[in-house]
C-alpha positions in Angstrom: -22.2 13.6 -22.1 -22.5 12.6 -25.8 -25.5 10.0 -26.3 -24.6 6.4 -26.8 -26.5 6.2 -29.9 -23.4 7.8 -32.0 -21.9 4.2 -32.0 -23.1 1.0 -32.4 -22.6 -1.6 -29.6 -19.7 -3.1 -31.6 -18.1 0.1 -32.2 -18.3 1.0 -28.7 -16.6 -2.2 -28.0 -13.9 -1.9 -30.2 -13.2 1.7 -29.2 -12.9 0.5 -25.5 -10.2 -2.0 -26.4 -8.5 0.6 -28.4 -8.5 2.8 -26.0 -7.0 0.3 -23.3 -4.6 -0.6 -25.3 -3.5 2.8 -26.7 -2.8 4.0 -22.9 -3.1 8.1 -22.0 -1.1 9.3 -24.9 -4.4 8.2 -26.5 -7.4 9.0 -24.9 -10.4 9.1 -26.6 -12.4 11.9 -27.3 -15.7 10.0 -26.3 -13.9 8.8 -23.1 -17.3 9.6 -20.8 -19.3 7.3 -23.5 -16.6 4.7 -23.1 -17.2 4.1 -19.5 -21.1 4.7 -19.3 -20.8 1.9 -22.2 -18.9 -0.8 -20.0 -20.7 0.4 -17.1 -23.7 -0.4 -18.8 -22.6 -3.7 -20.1 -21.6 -4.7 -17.3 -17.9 -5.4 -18.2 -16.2 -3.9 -15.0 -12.9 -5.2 -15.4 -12.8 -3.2 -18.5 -14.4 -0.2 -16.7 -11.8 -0.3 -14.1 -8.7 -0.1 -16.7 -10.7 3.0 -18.7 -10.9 4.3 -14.6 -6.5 4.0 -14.5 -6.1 5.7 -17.5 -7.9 8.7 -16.4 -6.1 8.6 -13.1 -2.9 8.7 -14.7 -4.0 11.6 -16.5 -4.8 13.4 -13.4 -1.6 12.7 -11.7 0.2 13.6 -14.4 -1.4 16.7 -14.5 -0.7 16.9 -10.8 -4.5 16.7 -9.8 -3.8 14.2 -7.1 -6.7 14.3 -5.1 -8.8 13.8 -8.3 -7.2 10.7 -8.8 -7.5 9.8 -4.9 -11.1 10.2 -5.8 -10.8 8.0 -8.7 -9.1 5.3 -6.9 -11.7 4.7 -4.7 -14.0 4.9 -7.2 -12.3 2.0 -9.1 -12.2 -0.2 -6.2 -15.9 0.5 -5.2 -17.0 -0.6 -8.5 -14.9 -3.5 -8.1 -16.4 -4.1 -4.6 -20.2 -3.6 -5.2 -20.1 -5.7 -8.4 -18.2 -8.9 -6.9 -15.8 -8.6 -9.8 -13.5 -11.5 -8.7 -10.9 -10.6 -11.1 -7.2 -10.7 -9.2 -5.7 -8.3 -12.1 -8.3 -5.7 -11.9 -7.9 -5.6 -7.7 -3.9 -5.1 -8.3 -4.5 -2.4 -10.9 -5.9 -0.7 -8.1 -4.1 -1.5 -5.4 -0.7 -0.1 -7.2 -3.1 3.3 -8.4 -3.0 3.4 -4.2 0.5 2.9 -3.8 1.6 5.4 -6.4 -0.5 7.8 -4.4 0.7 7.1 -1.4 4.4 7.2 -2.6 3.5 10.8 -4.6 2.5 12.0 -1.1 5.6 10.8 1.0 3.9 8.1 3.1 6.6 5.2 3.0 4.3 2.8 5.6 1.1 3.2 3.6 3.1 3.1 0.0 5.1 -0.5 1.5 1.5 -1.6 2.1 -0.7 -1.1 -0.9 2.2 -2.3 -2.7 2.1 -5.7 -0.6 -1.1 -6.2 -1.4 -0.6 -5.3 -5.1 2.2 -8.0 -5.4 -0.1 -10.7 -3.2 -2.7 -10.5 -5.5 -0.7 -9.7 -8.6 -0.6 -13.7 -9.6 2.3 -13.2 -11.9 0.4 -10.2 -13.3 2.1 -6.9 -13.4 4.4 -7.4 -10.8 7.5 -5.1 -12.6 5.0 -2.3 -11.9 4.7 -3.3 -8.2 8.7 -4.0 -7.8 9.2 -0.4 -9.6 6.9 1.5 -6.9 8.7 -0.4 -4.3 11.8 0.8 -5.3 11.0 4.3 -6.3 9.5 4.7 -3.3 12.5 3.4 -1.2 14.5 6.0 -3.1 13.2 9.0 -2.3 13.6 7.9 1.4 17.5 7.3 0.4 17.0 3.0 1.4 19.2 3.2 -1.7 20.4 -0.7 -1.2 17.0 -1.4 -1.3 16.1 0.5 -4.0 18.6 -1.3 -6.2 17.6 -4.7 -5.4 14.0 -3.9 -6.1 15.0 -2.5 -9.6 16.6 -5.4 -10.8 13.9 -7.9 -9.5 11.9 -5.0 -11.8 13.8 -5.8 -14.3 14.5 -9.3 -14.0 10.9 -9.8 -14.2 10.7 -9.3 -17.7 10.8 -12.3 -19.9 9.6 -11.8 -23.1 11.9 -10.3 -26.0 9.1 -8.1 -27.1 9.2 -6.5 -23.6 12.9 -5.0 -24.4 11.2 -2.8 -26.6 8.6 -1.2 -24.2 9.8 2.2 -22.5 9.0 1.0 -18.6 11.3 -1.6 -19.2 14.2 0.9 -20.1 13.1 4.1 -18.0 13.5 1.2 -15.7 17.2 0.6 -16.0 17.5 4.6 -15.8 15.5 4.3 -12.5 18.6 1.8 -11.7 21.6 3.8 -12.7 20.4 6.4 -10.4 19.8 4.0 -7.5 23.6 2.9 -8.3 24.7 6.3 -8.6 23.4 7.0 -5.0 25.3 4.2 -3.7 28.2 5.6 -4.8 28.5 3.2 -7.8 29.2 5.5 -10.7 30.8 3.2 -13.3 28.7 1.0 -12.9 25.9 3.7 -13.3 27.1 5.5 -16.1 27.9 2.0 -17.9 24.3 1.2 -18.0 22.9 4.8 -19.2 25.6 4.2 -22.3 24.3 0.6 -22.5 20.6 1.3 -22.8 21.2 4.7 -25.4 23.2 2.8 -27.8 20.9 -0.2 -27.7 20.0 -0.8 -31.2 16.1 -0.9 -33.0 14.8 0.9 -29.6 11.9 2.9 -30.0 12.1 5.1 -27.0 15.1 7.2 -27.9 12.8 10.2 -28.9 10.2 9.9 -25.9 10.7 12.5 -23.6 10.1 10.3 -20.8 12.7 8.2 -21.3 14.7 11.3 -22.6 13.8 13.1 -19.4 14.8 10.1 -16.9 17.8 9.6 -19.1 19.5 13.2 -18.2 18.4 13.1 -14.8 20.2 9.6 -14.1 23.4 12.1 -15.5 22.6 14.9 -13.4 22.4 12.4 -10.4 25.6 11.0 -11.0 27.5 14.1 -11.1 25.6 15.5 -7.9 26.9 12.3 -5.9 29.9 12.8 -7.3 29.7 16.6 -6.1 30.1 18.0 -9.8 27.0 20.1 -8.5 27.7 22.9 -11.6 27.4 20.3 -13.9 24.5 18.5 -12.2 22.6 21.7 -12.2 23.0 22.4 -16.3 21.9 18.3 -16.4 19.0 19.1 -14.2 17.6 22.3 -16.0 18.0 20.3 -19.4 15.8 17.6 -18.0 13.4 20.1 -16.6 12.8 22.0 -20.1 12.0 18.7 -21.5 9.6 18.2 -18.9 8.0 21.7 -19.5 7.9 21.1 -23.2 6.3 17.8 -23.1 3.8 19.2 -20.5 5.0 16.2 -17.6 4.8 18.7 -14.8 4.5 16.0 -12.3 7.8 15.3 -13.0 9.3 19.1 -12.3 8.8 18.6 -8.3 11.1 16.2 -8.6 13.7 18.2 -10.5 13.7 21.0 -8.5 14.1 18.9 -5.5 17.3 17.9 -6.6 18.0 21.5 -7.9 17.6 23.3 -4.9 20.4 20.7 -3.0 22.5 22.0 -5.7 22.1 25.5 -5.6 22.7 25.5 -1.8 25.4 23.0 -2.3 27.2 26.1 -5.0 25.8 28.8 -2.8 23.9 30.6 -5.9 21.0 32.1 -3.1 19.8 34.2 -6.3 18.7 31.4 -7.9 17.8 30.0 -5.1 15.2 31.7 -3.2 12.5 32.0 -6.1 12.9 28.4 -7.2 12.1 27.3 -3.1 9.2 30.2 -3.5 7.7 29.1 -6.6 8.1 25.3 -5.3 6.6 25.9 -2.2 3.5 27.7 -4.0 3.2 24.5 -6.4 3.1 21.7 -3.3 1.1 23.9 -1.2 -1.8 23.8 -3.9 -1.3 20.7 -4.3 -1.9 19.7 -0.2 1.6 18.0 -0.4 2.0 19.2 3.3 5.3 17.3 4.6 7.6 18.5 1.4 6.1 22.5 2.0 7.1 22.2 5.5 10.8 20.9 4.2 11.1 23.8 1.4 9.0 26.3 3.7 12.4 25.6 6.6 14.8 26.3 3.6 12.7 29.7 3.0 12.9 30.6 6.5 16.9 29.4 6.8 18.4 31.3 3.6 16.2 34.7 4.9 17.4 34.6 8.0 20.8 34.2 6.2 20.2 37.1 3.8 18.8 39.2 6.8 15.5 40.0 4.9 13.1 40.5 8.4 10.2 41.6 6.7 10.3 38.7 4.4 11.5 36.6 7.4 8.0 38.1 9.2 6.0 36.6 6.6 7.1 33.4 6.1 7.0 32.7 10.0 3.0 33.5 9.5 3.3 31.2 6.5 4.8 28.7 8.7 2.1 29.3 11.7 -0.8 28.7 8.2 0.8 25.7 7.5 1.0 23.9 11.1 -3.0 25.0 11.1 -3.8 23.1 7.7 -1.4 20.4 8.8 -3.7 19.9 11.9 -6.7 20.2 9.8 -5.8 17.3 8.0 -4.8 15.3 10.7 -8.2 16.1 13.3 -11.6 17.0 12.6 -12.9 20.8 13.1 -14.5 20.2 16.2 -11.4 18.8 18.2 -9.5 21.5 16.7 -12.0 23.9 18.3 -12.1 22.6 21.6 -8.2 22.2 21.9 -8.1 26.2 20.8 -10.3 26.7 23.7 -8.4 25.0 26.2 -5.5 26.5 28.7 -2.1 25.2 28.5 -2.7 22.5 30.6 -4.4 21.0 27.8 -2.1 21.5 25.9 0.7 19.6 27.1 -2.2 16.5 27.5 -2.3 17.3 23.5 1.5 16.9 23.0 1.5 14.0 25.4 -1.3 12.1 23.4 0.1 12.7 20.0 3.6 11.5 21.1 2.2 8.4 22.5 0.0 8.2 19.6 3.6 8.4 17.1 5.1 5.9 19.5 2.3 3.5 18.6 2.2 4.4 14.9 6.0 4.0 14.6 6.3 0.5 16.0 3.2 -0.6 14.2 4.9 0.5 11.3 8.4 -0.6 12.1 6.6 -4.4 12.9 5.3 -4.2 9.3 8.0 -3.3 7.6 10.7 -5.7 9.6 7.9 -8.5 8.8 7.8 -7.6 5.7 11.6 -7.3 5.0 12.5 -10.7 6.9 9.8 -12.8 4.8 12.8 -12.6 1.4 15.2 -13.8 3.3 13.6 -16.2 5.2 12.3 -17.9 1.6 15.7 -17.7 0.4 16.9 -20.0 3.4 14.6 -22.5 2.8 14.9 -22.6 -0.2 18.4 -22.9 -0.3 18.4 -26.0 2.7 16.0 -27.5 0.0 18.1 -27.4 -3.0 21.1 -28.7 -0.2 19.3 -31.8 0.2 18.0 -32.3 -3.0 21.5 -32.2 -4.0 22.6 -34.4 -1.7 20.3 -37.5 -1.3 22.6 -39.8 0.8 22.3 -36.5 3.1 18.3 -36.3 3.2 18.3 -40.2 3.4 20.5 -40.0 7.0 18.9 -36.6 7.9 15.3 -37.1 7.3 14.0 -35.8 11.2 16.6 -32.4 10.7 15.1 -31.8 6.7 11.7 -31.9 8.1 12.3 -29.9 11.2 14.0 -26.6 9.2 10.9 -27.0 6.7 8.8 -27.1 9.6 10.4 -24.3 11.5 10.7 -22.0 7.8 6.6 -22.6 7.4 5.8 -21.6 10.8 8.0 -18.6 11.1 6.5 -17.5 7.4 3.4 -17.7 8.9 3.8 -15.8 11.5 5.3 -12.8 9.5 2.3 -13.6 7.1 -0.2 -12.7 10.6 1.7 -9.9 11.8 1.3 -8.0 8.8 -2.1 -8.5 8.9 -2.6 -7.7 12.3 -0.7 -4.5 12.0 -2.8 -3.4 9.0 -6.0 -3.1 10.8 -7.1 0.1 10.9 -4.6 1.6 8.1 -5.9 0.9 4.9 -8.1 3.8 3.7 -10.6 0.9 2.5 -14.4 3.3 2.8 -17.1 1.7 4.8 -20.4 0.3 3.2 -23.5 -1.5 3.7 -22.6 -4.9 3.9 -24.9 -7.8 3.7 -23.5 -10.1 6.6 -26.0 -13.3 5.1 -23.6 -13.5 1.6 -20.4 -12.6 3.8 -21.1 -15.3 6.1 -21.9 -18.0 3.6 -18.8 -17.0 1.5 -16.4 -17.4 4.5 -18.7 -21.1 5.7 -17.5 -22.1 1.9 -13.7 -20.9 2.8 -13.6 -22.9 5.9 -15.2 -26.1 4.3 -12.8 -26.2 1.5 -10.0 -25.6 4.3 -11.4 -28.6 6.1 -12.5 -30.6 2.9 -12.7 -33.9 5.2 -14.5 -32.5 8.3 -17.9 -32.9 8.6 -19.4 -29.3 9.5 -22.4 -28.1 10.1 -23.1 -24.2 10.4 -26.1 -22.9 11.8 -26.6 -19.0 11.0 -29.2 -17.1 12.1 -30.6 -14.4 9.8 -28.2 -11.4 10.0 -28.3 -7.4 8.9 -27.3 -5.7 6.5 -24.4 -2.7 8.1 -22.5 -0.3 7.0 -18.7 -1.8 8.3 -15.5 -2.0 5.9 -15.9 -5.1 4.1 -12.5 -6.4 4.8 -12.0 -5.9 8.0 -15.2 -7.2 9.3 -14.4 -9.9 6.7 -11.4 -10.8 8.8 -13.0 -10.5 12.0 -15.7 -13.5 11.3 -13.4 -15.8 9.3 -10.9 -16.1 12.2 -13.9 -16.5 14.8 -15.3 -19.7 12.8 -11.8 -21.0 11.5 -10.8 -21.1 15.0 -13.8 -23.1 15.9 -12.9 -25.7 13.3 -9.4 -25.8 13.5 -9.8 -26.5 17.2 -12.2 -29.1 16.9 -11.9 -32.9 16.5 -11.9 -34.5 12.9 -13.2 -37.6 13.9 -16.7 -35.9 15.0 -19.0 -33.8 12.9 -18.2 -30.0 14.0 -21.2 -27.7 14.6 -20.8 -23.7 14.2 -23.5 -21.0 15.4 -24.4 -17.7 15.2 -26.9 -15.6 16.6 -27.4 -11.6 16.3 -28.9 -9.4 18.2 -28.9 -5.3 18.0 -29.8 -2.9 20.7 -29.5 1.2 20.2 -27.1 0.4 17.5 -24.6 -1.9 18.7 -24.5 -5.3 17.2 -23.8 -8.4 19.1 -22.8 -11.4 18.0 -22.2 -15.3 19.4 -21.0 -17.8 18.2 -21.0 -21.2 19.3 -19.2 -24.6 18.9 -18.6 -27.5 19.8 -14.9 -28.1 19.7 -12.1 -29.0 22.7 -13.3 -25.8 24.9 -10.1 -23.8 26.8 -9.7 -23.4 30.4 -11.0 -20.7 32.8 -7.7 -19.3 33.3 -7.0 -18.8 29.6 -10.2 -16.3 28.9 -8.0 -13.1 29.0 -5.1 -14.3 27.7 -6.2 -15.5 24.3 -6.8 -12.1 23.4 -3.0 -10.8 23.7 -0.6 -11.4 21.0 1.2 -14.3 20.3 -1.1 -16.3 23.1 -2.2 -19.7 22.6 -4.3 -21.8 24.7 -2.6 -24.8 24.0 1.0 -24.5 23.2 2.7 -28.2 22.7 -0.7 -29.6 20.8 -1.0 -27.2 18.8 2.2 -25.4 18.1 1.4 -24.5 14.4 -1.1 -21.6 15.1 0.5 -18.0 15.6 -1.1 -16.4 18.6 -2.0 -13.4 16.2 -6.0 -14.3 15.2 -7.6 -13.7 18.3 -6.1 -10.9 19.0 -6.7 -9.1 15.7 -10.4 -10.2 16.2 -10.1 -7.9 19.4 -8.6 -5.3 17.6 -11.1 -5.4 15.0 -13.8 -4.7 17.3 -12.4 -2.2 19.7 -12.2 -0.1 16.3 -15.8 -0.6 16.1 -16.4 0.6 19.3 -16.7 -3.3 20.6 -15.8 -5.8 22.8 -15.3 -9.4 22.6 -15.2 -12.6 25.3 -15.1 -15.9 26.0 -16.7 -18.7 28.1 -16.0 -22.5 27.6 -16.7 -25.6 29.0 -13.6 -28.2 28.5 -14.1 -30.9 25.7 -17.5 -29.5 25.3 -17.1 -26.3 23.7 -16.6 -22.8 23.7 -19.0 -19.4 23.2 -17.6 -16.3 21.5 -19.3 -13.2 22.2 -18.4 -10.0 20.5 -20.3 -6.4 19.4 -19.6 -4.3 16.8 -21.4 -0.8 16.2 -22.3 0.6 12.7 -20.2 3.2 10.7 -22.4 6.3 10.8 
């Protein structure tokens, strides 16, 4: 790495702007220097943009788990140096979605794109509709797709942002969404619109030039003109090649080798499915090689190659092997391969039951996530009814108020399932966290929740252990909420907590002094949806103790309760440290 002498500070300054600003096309030849400077000036917001430009460059490249790497190097710095800048964390939090979505994992892609757009704050969000929708489209939710587009594009304001290329590779990305659905004028209407759009700059960017002809080539494959969809689709791959965007060939070939089955052109065929699988094998893209590595094995068995056939069935037995690699650590892998069949079928039994639980964790995500639009749509719609209507709010005050009511608390509750089904799922890497600052900045939360309660909290001197920050995060904010939010306003509330730690296990309890619940209620707080007092306090969800328990059980924990009525409750949970 060059010294930091060859520029003044101001230089240095200047060159990091530039260099933001300029994007990859334009990276600077000093790029190390660049980041050691911010780094040592401390301006991490600046060090975390200089951090997305080089892991664009490595996904372009097709370097993914470089830019993995990258990713989670961005969001440590933004971690360990209390950044507290919203755009920074959703520059990040899409860099994990686009990963996510380049590796085929639809749950995890959904998710760090949720979190992108809740902390977007108006910021970026076309990026964060776009990866929703690109990601929806390579898993064919083509309606879906299409809607997220246009809110993409919708979300544009600005004249000046008709002239940037996302904004028209963008209505590309729509055509073809529209050309899936079958909509082909409508498709082809808007690839003629956005060409002949006068004073554009993008008409010689091979980008745009590249999604152009593939929106083409789309169209005619849906509307089974494969022949022509194939010349379409090699044009738009040599642009690709020439412009050196080979992240952008998997995609192309993808498509190619539907059509060449589709036209029956096996000569053409087989090495593109060879070369293809070679590329994604490389790159650990493990779920599309097992899709091109069962076309292999299909077409040879087809073309009566056994020899061939012989060695892509070992290829195939490699592959399972990796696949499991990936998915367990080396030692259960060795004492599974030591086992008898018997053990086997407990193996198959436990990953089924394992998918099962996966599947309708995922499937309550997504549906929560998918009914929140219409939900706000609903309500906002029975709002702008009665705004409209006065005479109609005056004479149906108790009915406005009870829809409003009903929309806030169902929102809600979507809001906490989400949540609760994240735990455990985002790759968030544990740290050494100091439990002292975490607990004063959640006491400072809860008081500005509560701004009229008078509360007291009395915590003891804690450790500092290596947990994931948010989770753990979670974990104690609901604990002391829940104490507050249960407690009289009318009397001053008091919060404790004491630690203790015995052969690594930490235990924690916490103490108040708020309405207490009833013997008979100890267990049941703990399941979902369960609330100790239904009719008084119908507003709360059911979901926070319960993902406190789920918290801990992934800590190796437990948590309980004992209460004495109207006097108060104690909360008692453990947690062990990540080693």
């Amino acid at each position: 790495m060059k010294k930091l002498t060859k520029y003044s500070t101001i230089e240095l300054d200047v060159l990091v702007k530039e260099s933001i600003k300029n994007g990859i096309g334009k990276l600077h030849a000093d790029f190390d220097m660049l980041l050691e400077h911010t780094i040592k000036k401390q301006s991490f917001t600046d060090t975390i943009k200089l951090y997305v430009l080089q892991i664009h460059q490595y996904a372009n490249t097709g370097e993914i788990e470089e830019a993995y790497k990258l990713i989670n190097k961005a969001l440590s710095i933004y971690r360990d140096n209390d950044v507290k800048d919203h755009p920074s964390l959703t520059l990040i939090y899409i860099e994990f979605g686009l990963f996510y979505s380049r590796m085929g994992q639809l749950y995890k892609t959904i998710q760090y794109c949720q979190l992108a757009l809740y902390y977007a704050d108006g910021f970026n969000r076309q990026t964060i509709y776009s990866n929703f929708a690109t990601t929806f489209l390579s898993y064919n939710f083509n309606e879906e797709a299409t809607r997220y587009y246009k809110y993409a594009i919708d979300d544009y304001s600005d004249v000046e942002d008709h002239h940037r290329l996302l904004f028209w590779i963008l209505h590309v990305n729509y055509a073809e969404a529209l050309a899936k659905l079958g909509r082909f004028n409508e498709s082809k209407s808007k690839l003629e619109y956005i060409y002949n759009y006068q004073n554009a700059p993008y008409k010689t960017n091979p980008a745009f030039l590249f999604h152009h002809k593939l929106g083409y080539a789309i169209i005619e494959y849906e509307k089974e003109n494969y022949e022509d969809s194939i010349n379409l689709l090699l044009e738009a791959e040599h642009i690709a090649i020439d412009s050196k965007m080979y992240y952008l060939q998997v995609d192309i070939e993808m498509i190619l080798i539907k059509a060449y089955e589709k036209v029956g052109n096996i000569e053409k065929l087989m090495p593109l499915l060879k070369s293809l699988l070679s590329a994604l094998i490389e790159k650990n893209q493990l779920e599309q090689s097992k899709k091109v590595l069962s076309k292999l094995i299909k077409h040879t068995k087809e073309i009566g190659d056994k020899e061939e056939l012989h060695n892509l069935l070992l290829q195939q037995n490699d592959l399972i092997e990796l696949e499991k690699k990936d998915k367990f650590n080396d030692g259960v892998i060795t004492i599974l391969n030591e086992y008898d069949n018997q053990l086997d079928e407990i193996k198959t039994m436990s990953n089924t039951i394992k998918l099962q639980k996966n599947e309708l964790e995922q499937f309550a995500f997504v549906t929560a996530h998918n009914l929140k639009e219409p939900l706000r749509n609903i309500s906002g719609f029975v709002q702008l009814l009665f705004k409209e209507n006065p005479n109609l709010q005056a004479t149906n005050k108790e009915t406005y108020s009870l829809i409003k009511d009903n929309a806030e608390r169902v929102e809600l509750l979507l809001d906490n399932l989400e949540r609760y089904t994240s735990v455990g799922y985002l790759d968030e890497e544990a740290d050494i966290v100091n439990l002292n600052a975490l607990l004063a900045k959640i006491a400072s939360k809860v008081q500005k929740k509560f701004i009229s309660r008078a509360i007291t909290f009395d915590i003891a001197p804690l450790p500092k252990i290596k947990v994931h920050p948010t989770m753990v995060f979670n974990l104690f904010y609901e604990l002391i909420e829940n104490a507050v939010y249960f407690n009289s306003p009318s009397k001053p509330n008091l919060v404790s907590l004491s630690h203790k730690e015995e052969n690594g296990l930490h235990t924690f309890e916490l103490v108040d002094n708020a309405m207490g619940i009833d013997e008979n209620q100890y267990n049941k707080i703990f399941q979902l949806f369960a609330k100790s007092n239904v009719n008084e306090y119908s507003k709360r969800t059911g979901l926070g103790l319960a993902l406190c328990k789920k918290i801990v059980s992934l800590y190796k924990g437990s948590i309980s309760v004992t209460s004495t009525k109207n006097k108060g409750s104690i909360f008692t949970f453990s947690i062990e440290s990540v080693k």
